[in-house]
Legacy VTK file of the C-alpha trace (Angstrom):
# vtk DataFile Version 3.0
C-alpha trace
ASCII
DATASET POLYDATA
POINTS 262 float
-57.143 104.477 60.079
-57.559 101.037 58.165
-54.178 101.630 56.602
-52.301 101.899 60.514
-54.128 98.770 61.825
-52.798 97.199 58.473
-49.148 97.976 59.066
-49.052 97.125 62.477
-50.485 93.936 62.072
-47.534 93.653 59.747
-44.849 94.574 62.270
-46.090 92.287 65.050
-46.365 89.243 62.606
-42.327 90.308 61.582
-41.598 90.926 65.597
-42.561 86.960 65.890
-41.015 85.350 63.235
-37.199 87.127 64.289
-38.506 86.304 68.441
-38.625 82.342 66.762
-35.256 82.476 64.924
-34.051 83.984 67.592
-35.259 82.808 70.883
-35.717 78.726 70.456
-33.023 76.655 70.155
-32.401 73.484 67.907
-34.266 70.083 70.063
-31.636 66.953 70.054
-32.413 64.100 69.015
-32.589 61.645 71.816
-32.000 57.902 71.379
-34.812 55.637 72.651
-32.483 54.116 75.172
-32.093 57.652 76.858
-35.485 58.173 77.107
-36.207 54.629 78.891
-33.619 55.220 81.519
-34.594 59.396 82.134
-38.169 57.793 82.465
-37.212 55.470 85.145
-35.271 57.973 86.977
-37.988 60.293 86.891
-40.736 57.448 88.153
-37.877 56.096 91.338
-39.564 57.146 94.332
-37.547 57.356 97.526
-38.466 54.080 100.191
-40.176 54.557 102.313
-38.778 53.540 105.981
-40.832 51.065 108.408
-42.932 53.183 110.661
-44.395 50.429 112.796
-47.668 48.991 112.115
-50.886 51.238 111.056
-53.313 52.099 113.219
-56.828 51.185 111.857
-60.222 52.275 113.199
-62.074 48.864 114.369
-64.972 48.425 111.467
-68.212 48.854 113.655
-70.833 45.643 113.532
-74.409 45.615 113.295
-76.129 45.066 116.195
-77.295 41.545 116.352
-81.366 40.294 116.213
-82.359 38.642 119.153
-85.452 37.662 119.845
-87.114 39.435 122.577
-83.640 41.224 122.501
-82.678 38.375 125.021
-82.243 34.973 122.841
-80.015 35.174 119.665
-80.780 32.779 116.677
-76.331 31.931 115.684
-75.857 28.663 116.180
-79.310 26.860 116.129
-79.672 23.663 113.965
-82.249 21.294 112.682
-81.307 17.655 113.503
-83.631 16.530 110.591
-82.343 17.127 107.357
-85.804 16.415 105.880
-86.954 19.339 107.922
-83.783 22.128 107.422
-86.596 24.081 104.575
-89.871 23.965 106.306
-88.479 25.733 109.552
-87.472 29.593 109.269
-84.761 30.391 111.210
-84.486 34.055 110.598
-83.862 36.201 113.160
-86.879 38.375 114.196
-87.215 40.467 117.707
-90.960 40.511 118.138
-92.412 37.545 115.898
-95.415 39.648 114.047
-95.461 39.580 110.404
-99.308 41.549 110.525
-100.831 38.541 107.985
-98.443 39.316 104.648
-98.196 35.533 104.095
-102.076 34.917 104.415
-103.945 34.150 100.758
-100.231 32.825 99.743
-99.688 29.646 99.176
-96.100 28.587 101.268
-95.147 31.642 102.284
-95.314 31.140 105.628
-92.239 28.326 105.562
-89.901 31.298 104.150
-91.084 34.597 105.694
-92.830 33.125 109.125
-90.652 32.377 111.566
-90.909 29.332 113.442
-92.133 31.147 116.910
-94.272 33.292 115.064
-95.861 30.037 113.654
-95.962 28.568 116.798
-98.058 31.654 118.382
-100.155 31.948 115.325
-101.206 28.411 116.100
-102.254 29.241 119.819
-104.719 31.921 118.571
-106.755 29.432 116.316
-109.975 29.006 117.520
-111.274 24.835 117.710
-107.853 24.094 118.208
-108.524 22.533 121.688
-112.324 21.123 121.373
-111.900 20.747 125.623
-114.218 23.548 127.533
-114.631 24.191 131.100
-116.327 27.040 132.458
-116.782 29.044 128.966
-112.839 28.728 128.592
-112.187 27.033 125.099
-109.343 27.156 122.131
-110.699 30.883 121.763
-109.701 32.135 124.971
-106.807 33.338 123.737
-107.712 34.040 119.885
-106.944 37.929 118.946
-104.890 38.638 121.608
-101.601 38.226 120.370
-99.697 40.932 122.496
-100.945 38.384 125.694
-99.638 35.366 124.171
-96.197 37.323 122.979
-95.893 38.314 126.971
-96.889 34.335 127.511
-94.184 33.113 125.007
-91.798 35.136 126.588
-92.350 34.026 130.558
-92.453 30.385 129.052
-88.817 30.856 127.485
-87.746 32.149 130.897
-88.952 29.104 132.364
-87.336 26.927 129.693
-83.623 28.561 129.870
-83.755 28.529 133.828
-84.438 24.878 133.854
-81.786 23.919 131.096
-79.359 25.893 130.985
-79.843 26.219 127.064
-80.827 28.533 124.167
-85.225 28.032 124.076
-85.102 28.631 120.490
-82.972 25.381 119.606
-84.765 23.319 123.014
-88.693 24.253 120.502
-86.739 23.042 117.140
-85.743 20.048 119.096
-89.797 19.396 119.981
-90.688 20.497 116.532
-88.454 17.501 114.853
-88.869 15.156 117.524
-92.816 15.579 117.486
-93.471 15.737 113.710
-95.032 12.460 112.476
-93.515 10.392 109.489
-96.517 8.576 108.729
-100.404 8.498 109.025
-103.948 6.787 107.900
-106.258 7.728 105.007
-109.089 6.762 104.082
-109.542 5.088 100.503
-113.409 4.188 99.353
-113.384 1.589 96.668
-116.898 0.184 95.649
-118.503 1.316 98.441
-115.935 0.009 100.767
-113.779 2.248 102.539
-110.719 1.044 104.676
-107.247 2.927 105.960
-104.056 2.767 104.835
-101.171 4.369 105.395
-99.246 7.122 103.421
-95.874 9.160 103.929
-96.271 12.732 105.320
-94.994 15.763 103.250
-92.265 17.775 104.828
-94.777 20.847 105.277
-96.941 19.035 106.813
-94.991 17.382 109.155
-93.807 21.213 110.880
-97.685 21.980 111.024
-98.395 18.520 112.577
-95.591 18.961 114.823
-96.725 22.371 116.172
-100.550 21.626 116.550
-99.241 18.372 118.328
-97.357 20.601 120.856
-100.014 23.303 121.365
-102.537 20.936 122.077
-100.175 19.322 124.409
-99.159 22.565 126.414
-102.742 24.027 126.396
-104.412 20.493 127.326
-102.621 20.285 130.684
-103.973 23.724 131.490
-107.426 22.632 132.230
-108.157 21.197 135.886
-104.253 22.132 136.821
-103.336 24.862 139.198
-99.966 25.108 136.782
-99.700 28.488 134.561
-100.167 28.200 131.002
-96.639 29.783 130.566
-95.278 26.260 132.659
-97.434 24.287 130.783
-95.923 25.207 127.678
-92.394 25.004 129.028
-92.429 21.697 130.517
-94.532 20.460 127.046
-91.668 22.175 124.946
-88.886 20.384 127.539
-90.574 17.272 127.135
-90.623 16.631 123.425
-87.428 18.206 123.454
-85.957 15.315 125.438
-88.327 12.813 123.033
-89.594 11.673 126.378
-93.052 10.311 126.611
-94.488 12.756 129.395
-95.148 14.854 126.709
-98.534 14.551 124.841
-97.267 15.595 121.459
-94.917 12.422 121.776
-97.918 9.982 122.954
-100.082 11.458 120.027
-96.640 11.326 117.164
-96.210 7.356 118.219
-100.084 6.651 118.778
-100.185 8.307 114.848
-97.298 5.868 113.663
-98.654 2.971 115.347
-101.826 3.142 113.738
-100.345 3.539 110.451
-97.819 0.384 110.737
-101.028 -0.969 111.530
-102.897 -0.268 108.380
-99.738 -0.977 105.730
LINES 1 263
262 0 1 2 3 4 5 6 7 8 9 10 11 12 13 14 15 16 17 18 19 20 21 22 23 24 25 26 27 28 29 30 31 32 33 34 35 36 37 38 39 40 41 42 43 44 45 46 47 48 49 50 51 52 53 54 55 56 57 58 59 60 61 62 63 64 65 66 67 68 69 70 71 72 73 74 75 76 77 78 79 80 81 82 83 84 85 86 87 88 89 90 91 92 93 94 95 96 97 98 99 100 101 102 103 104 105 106 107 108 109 110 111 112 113 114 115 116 117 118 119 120 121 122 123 124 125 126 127 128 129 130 131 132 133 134 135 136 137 138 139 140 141 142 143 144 145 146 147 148 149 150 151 152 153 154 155 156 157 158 159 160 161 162 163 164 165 166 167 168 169 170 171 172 173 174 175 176 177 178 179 180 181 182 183 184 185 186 187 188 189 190 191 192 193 194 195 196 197 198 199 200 201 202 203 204 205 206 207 208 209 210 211 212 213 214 215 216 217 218 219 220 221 222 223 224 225 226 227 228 229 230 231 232 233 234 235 236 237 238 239 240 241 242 243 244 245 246 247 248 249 250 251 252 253 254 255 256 257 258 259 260 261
């Protein structure tokens, strides 16, 4: 059996070498040149003719942030270039960051927005030292959802008396109400006397906004005006720079003082 296996091992291996003196056929030599111009031929591809112009699907866009899903934040601007860091202008729809910036130390200029800053400040308690009837600064303190509804019937207010965006009419009272300079106090040898000093750009936004709350939540007491129209017409007001509003009086009464004391 080993000796057929052998031989026809031996017959298939002679079957292929007469197939391959056979069956393939010399190659030519081809010149370099040739090859070049069979390669261009082969890569020519037929033009194609002008169909018209491609239809394309229209790339969808995000939905824009609004605040409230009413006011949009494109377009605002900060007058003050002093000022353009300290006040967030991202967009937000409801202004509630649930504390992440507290126990950090300037967070709150680059993940609080400005109305969320602005609310924050109407929920501190001793803000307003005025009370009448058991109604102080605390009235409102914890109860943000009330003030959000507040913020938003004061914005109403603000846009049907204008005509413009609320968001850039507040930035307007924020710069025009932020002191540049104020008084203090220097003890030297048991004498202690004012003097005047430059105010940090931080400061100034958090002067500015305590200046307006104050303001808006002053006129509230003995008034038969809303607190939502108090805070519009204080937010129109020191928009304008016009002296009707109380942040305004209490900015130049702060500058005065300190000319005073150079």
């Amino acid at each position: 059996m080993a000796k057929k296996k052998t031989s026809a091992k031996k017959n298939s291996k002679k079957s292929m070498d007469k197939a391959t003196e056979e069956d393939f056929v010399e190659i030519e030599e081809i010149e370099p040149e040739e090859e070049t111009e069979k390669l261009d031929e082969a890569l020519e591809t037929p033009e194609l003719e002008d169909e018209g112009p491609v239809e394309t699907k229209p790339k969808k866009k995000g939905a824009e942030i609004k605040l409230f899903n009413r006011w949009t934040f494109e377009g605002l601007e900060v007058e003050d270039p002093s000022l353009e860091l300290y006040i967030n202008l991202t967009p937000v729809i409801i202004p509630h960051s649930g504390g992440k910036h507290e126990h950090k130390r300037f967070w709150k200029t680059t993940h609080v927005s400005f109305v969320e800053r602005f609310i924050n400040k109407m929920l501190a308690p001793g803000l307003v030292r005025r009370k009448i009837k058991g109604r102080g600064s605390a009235w409102n303190a914890g109860k943000k959802q009330k003030v959000l509804g507040i913020i938003q019937n004061a914005f109403t207010l603000i846009e049907q008396k204008t005509g413009e965006n609320p968001l850039q009419v507040l930035i307007n009272a924020i710069v025009n109400a932020a002191p540049r300079e104020e008084t203090t106090k220097i003890s030297l040898g048991g004498i202690s006397y004012q003097t005047a000093v430059d105010i940090a750009p931080q400061r100034r936004v958090d002067l500015a906004i305590r200046l307006l709350v104050q303001g808006a939540v002053g006129q509230t007491y003995n008034s038969l005006k809303t607190i939502d129209e108090c805070i519009a017409s204080e937010i129109i007001y020191a928009g304008r720079d016009d002296q009707n509003s109380r942040a305004i009086k209490r900015k130049d009464e702060m500058e005065r003082i300190a000319i005073s004391a150079r």
